[in-house]
C-alpha positions as CSV (number, residue, x, y, z in Angstrom):
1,X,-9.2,20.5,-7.8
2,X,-10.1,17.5,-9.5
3,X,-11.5,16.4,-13.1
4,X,-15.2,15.1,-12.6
5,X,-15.2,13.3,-15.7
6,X,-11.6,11.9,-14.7
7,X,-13.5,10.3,-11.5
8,X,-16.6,8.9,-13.7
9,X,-14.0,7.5,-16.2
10,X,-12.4,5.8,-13.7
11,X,-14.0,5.8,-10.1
12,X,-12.3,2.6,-8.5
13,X,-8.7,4.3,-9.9
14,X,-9.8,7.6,-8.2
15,X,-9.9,5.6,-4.8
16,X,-7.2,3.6,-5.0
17,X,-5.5,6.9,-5.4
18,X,-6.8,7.9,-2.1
19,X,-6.3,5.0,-0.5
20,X,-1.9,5.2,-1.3
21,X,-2.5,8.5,0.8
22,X,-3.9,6.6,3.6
23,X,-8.2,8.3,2.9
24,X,-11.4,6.2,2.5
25,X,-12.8,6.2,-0.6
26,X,-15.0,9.1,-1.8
27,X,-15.8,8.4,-5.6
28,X,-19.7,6.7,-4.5
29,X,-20.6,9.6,-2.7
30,X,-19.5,12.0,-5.5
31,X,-21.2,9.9,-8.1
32,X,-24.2,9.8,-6.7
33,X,-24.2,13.5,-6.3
34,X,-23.4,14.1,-9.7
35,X,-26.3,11.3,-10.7
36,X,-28.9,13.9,-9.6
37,X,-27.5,16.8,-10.4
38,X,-27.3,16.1,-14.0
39,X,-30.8,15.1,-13.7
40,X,-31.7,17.7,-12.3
41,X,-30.5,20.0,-15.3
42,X,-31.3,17.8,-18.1
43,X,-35.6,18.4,-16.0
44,X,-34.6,22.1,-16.1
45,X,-33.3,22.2,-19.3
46,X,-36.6,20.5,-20.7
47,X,-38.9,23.0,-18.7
48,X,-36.9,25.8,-19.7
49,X,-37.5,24.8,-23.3
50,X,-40.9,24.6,-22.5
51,X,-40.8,28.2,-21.0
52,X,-39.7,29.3,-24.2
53,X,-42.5,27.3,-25.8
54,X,-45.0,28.8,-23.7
55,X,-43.9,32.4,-24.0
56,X,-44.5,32.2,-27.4
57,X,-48.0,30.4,-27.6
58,X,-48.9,32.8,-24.9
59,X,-48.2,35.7,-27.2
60,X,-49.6,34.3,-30.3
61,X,-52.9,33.8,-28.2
62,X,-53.3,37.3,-26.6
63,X,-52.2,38.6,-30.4
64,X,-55.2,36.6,-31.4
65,X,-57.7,37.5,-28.4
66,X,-57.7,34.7,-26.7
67,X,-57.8,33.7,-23.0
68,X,-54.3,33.0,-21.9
69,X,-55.6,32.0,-18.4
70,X,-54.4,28.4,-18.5
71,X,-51.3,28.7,-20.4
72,X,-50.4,31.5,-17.5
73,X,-51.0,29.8,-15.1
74,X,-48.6,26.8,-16.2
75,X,-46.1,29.4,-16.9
76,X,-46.0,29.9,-13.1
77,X,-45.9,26.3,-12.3
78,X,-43.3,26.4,-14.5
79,X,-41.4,29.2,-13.3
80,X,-41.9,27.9,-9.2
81,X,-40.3,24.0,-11.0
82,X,-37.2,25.8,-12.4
83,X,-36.3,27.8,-9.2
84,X,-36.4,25.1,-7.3
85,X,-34.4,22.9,-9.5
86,X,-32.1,25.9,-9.8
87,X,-31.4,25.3,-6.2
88,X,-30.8,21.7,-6.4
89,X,-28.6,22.0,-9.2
90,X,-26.4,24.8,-7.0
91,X,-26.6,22.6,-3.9
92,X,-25.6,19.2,-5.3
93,X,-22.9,21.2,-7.4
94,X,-21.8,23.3,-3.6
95,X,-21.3,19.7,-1.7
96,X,-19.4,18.3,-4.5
97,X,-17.3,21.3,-4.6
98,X,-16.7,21.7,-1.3
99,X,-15.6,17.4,-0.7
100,X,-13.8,17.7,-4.1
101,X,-11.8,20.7,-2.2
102,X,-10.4,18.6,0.5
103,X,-9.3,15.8,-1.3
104,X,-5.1,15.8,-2.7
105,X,-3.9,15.8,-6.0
106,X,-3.9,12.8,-7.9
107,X,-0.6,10.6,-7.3
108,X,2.2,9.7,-10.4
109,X,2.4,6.2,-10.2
110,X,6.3,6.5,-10.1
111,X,5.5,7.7,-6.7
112,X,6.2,4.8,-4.4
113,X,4.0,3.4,-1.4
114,X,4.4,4.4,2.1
115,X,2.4,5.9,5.2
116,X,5.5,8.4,6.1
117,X,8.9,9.5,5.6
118,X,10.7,6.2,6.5
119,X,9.9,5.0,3.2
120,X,11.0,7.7,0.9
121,X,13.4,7.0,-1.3
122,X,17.3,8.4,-2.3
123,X,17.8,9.3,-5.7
124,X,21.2,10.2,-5.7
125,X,23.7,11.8,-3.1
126,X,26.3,14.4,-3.6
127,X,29.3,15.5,-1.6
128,X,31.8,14.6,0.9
129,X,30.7,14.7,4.4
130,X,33.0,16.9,6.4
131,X,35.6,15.6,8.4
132,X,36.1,17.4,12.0
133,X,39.3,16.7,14.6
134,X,36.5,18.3,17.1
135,X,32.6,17.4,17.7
136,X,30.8,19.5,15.4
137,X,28.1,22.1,17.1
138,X,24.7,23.1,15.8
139,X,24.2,26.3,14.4
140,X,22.7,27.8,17.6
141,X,25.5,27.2,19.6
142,X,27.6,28.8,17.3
143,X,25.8,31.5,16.8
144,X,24.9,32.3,20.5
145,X,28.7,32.0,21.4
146,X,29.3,34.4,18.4
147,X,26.9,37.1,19.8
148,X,25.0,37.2,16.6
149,X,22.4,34.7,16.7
150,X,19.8,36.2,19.6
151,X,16.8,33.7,20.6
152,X,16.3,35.3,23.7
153,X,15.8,39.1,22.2
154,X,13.5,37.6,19.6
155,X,11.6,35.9,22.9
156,X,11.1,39.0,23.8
157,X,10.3,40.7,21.2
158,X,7.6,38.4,19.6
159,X,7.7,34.9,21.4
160,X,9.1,31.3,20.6
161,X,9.8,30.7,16.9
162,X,11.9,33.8,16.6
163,X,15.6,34.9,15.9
164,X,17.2,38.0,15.9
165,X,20.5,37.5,13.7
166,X,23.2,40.0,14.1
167,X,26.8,41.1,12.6
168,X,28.5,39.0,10.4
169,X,25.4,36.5,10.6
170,X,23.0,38.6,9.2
171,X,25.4,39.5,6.7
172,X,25.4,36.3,5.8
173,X,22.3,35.5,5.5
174,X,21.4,38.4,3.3
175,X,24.3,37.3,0.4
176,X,22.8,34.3,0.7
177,X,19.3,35.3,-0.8
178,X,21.2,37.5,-3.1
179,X,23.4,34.9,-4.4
180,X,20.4,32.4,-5.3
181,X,18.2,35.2,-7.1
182,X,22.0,36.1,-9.2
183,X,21.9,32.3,-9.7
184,X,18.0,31.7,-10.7
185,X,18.0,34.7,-12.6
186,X,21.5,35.1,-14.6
187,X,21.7,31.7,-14.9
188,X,18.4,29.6,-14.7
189,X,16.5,31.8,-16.9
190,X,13.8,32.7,-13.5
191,X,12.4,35.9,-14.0
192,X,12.8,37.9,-10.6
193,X,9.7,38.9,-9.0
194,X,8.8,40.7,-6.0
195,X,5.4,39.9,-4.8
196,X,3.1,40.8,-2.0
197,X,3.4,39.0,1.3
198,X,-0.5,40.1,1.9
199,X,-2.5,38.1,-0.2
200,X,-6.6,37.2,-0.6
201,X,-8.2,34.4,-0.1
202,X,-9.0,33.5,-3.6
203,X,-5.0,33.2,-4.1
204,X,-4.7,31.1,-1.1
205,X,-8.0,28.8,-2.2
206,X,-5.9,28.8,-6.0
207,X,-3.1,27.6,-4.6
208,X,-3.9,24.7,-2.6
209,X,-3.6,26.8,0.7
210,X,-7.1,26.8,1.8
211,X,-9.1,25.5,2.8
212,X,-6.4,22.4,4.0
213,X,-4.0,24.6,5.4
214,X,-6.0,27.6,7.3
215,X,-4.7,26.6,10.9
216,X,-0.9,27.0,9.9
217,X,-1.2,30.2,8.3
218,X,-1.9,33.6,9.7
219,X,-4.6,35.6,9.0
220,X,-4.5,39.7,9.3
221,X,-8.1,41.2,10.7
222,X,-8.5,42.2,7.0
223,X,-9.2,39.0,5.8
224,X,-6.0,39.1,4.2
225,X,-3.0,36.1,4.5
226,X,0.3,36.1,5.7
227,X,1.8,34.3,2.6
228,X,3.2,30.8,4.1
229,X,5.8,31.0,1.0
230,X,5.8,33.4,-2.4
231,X,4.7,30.3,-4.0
232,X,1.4,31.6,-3.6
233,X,1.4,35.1,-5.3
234,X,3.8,33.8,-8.0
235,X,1.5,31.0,-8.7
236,X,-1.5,33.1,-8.5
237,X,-0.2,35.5,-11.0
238,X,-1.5,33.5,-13.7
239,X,-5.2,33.1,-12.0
240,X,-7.8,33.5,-14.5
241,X,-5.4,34.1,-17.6
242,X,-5.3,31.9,-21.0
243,X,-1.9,32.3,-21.2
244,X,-0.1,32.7,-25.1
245,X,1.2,28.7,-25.2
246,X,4.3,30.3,-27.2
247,X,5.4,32.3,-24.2
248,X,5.7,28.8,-21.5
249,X,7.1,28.0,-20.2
250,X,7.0,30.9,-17.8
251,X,9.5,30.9,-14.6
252,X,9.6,32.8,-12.0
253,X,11.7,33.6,-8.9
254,X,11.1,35.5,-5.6
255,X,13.1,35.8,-2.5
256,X,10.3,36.8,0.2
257,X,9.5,36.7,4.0
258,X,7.0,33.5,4.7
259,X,5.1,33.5,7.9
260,X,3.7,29.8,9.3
261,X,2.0,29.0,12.4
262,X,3.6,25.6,13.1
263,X,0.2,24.1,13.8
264,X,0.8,20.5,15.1
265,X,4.6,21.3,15.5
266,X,4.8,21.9,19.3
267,X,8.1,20.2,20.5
268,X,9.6,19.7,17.4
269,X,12.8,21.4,17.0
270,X,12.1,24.0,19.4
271,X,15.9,24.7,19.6
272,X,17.4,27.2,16.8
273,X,16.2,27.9,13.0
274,X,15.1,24.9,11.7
275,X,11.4,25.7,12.5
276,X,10.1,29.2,12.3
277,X,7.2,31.1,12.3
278,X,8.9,33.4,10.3
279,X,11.8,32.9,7.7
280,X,13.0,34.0,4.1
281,X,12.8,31.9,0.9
282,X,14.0,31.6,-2.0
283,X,11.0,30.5,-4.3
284,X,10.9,29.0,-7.9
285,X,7.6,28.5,-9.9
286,X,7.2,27.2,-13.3
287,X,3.8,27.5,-15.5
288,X,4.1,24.9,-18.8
289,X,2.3,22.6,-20.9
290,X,1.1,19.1,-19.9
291,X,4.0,17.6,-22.1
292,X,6.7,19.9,-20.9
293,X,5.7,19.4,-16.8
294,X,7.8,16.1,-16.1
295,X,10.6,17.5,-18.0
296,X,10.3,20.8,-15.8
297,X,10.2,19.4,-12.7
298,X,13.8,17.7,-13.3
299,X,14.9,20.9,-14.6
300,X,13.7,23.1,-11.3
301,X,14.8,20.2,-8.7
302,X,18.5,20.3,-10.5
303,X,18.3,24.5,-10.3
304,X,18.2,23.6,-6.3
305,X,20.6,21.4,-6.7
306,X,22.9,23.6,-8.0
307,X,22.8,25.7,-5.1
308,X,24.1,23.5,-2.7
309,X,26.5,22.4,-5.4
310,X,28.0,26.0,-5.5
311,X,28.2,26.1,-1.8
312,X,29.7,22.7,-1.3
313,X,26.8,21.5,1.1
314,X,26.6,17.9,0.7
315,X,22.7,17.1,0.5
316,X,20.9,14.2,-1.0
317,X,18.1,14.3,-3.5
318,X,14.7,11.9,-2.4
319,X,11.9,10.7,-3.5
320,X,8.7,10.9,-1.3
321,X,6.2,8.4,-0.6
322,X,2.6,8.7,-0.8
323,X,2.2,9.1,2.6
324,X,4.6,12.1,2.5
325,X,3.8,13.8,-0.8
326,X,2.5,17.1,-0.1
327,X,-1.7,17.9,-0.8
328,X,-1.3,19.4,-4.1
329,X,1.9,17.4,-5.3
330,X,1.7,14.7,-7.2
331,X,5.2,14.0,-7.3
332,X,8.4,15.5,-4.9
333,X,11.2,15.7,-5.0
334,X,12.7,16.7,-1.4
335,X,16.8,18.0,-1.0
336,X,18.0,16.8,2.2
337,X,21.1,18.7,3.6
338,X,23.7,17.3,5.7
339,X,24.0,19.0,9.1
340,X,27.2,17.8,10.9
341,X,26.0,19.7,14.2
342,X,23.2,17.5,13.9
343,X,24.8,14.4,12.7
344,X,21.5,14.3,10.5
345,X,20.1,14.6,7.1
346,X,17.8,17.8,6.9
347,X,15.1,19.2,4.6
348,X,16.5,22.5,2.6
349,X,14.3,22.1,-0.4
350,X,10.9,21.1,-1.7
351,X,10.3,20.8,-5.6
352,X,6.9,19.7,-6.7
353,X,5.3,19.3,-10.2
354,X,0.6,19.8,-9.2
355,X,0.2,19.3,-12.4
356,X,-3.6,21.1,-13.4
357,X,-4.5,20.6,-9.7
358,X,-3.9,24.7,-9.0
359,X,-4.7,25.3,-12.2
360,X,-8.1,24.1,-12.0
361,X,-8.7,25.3,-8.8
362,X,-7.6,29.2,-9.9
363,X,-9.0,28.7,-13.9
364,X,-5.4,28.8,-15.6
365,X,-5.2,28.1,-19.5
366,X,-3.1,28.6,-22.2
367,X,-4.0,28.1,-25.8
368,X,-1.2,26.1,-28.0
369,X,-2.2,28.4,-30.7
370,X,-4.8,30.7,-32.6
371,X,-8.2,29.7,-32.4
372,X,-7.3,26.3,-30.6
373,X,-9.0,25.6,-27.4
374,X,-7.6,26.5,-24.2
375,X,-6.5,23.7,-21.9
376,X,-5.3,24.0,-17.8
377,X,-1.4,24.8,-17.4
378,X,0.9,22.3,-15.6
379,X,2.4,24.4,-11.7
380,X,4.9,23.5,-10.5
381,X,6.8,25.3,-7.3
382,X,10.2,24.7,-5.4
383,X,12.5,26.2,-2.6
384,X,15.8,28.0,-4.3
385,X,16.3,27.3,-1.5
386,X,15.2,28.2,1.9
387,X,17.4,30.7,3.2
388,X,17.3,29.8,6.5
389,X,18.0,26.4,7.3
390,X,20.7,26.9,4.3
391,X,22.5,29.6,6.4
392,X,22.4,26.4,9.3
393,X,24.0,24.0,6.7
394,X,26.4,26.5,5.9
395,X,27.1,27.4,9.5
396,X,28.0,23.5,10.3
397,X,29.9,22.7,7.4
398,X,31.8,25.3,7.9
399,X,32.2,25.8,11.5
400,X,36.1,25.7,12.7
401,X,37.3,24.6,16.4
402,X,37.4,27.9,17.5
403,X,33.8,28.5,16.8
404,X,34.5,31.1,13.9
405,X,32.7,30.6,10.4
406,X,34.5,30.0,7.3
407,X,32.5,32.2,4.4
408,X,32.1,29.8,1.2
409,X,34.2,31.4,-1.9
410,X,30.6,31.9,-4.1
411,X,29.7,34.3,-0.7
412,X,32.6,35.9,-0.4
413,X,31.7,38.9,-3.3
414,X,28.2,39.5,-1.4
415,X,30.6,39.1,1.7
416,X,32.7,42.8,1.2
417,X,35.8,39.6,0.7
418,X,35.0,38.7,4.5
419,X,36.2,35.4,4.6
420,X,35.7,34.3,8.3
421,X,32.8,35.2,10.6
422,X,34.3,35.5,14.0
């Protein structure tokens, strides 16, 4: 949610802001809005004063035997005036709301221009691309020729979108999620958290979810949501609080099951992991000051980093444009994993600072100290990595000619000392 005052302040900056995001220009519309609502309260406020006023001369005068006739009968007007301005006031304020709740965060001007993908930007790379005497395969060729990677059961099961992983697979997949929480936890300082995968719509509409993002995610006949990633219920966790400033910054860390519908994904990787409607994550959410924010968004995108470092995945850091920066981002940082089945550079890892957007949106404070004033936290979320498409990088790195799958040393504790998946 945005800062009204912010958009009077500035309105042609508010728009240009838009426009680097590709959306026509709002700030008139909203203006105008807010125009006659304030003049609508300041009316109310000055009947209302003169409700007060009347009350009293009303009294005085029946006190004193008098006929109150004309003075009640104003009263009345007076009454009808402030309902209806009431409404008008709650209107004007409902449309504004409800625009203001479509529109993205705010961009940082480090954030460079773009309409898509082909103009984010690499940071830094790290790693040595394998080297293979054979042509690498993707992961689900080696996991179908394994017997432990089952697209066809999961078909059948629940339809397209699915796996059913198996053996030595699903082995791996599970130290994988248990390495990154031992990681986040023992040596990140995240605080791990298992959350609910059910969650409200309030904690959706606080986190940016909704209502942008309703046709992706699915919804139980409760009225409850299929969390599209434990971003939401860590994030959420802080709804409504003034948090102690001494305690931030607060991190947490959740490995969870996330559920997406793919909206607006229909032939796009249909074949294998990379796209689910169901998948596990490992999830990292900070809650700081203003100040601290920039400095904590380095700090989380390096704790992903880390990850791959440990498992020897070379991956690249970027930096996305505004036509790619996420609705409630206003900076990213994406981690791009090298697949050599793929021959491609892949998305593992999403680290975003929102700022006060969620924060405003779901009424999180803090208060620097006693008696101060409390002012909106700084979110800011990121996959630890997604445990999925990091069991595919790990897969294809590590893939030997005979199809069998060399277990990284980090894995190899969580592993029972397996050290090839064959």
């Amino acid at each position: 949610m945005h800062d009204i005052r912010a958009l009077r302040a500035d309105p042609t900056a508010f728009d240009a802001d838009l426009a680097r995001r590709g959306l026509p220009p709002v700030s008139a519309q909203l203006l105008a809005w807010d125009e006659e609502k304030r003049q609508a309260q300041t009316l109310l406020q000055d009947k209302q004063t003169r409700s007060k006023t009347l009350a009293r001369e009303i009294g005085t005068l029946k006190r004193s035997g008098g006929d109150t006739a004309v003075l009640e009968a104003e009263g009345a007007s007076l009454r009808a005036d402030m309902e209806g301005l009431k409404e008008q006031v709650d209107a004007l304020g409902g449309q504004a709301t409800a625009l203001l709740a479509t529109l993205p965060n705010r961009l940082d001007p480090t954030v460079p221009d773009g309409a898509d993908e082909s103009a984010n930007v690499v940071v830094h790379t790290w790693g040595t691309q394998p080297s293979f005497a054979f042509a690498p395969k993707q992961h689900f060729e080696l996991g179908e020729a394994l017997g432990q990677m089952d697209f066809a059961t999961a078909a059948k099961l629940s339809g397209s979108r699915f796996v059913v992983l198996r053996g030595g697979v699903a082995r791996l997949a599970r130290a994988l999620g248990q390495f990154m929480l031992d990681l986040h936890g023992n040596d990140h300082g995240y605080v791990e958290t298992q959350v609910p995968v059910l969650v409200n719509d309030d904690a959706m509409y606080g986190t940016d979810k909704l209502p942008k993002f309703a046709d992706q995610s699915f919804r139980t006949e409760d009225g409850r949501w299929l969390v599209p990633t434990a971003e939401v219920p860590l994030t959420a966790s802080v709804a409504g609080d003034i948090v102690d400033g001494a305690v931030l910054p607060l991190r947490m860390t959740a490995l969870s099951q996330c559920f997406r519908s793919e909206a607006g994904a229909s032939g796009r990787d249909v074949r294998g992991m990379l796209r689910q409607h169901q998948f596990e994550k490992v999830e990292m959410v900070s809650v700081t000051t203003p100040e601290e924010s920039e400095a904590e968004h380095e700090r989380m995108t390096r704790c992903a980093e880390v990850v791959l470092e440990k498992l020897n995945i070379p991956y690249r850091r970027m930096l996305l444009c505004a036509g790619d920066t996420g609705f409630g981002a206003a900076k990213t940082f994406d981690l791009e994993a090298w697949l050599p089945g793929q021959d491609a550079w892949r998305e593992i890892s999403s680290c975003s600072n929102t700022r006060d957007f969620q924060a405003r949106r779901m009424n999180a404070r803090y208060r620097a100290q006693a008696g101060g004033a409390p002012a909106f936290v700084h979110t800011l979320n990121g996959s630890g990595l997604a445990v999925g498409r990091t069991l595919i990088a790990v897969m294809e790195n590590y893939q030997t000619e005979e199809g069998t799958i060399v277990v990284p040393d980090v894995l190899r504790p969580y592993m029972g000392g397996l050290g090839v998946i064959s």
